[in-house]
C-alpha positions, 0 to 999 in steps of 0.5 A: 257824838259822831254821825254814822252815815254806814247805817242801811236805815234811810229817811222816808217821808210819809204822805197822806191819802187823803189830803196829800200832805207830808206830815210825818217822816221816819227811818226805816231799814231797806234791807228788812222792808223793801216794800213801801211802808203804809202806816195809819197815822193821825192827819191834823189837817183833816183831823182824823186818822188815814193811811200815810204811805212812803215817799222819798224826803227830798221830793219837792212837793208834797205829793206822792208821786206817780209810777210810771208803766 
């Protein structure tokens, strides 16, 4: 099967709140959610469910990285 790299869905990892650890990753379509995506997933570290938000995949580190003002 060939790899369609013309599709908009992109590769986004998704960290912790609490721990701040990349567990899950995921596509999603930039074009219908431009905003970061917060989904409450289960943490295995912490063994309970908490709050994951978005973050890019080729980040080095397993931390959400800090806006800028």
């Amino acid at each position: 099967m060939a790899n369609k790299n013309n599709t908009k869905r992109k590769l986004v990892g998704l960290v912790s709140e609490e721990s701040g650890n990349r567990t899950y990753y995921t596509k999603k379509n930039t074009m219908n959610t431009p905003d970061k995506l917060t989904l409450k997933k289960y943490d295995p570290i912490l063994r309970k469910h908490v709050k994951y938000t978005e973050t890019k995949k080729n980040l080095g580190r397993n931390e959400v990285k800090e806006k800028k003002n």
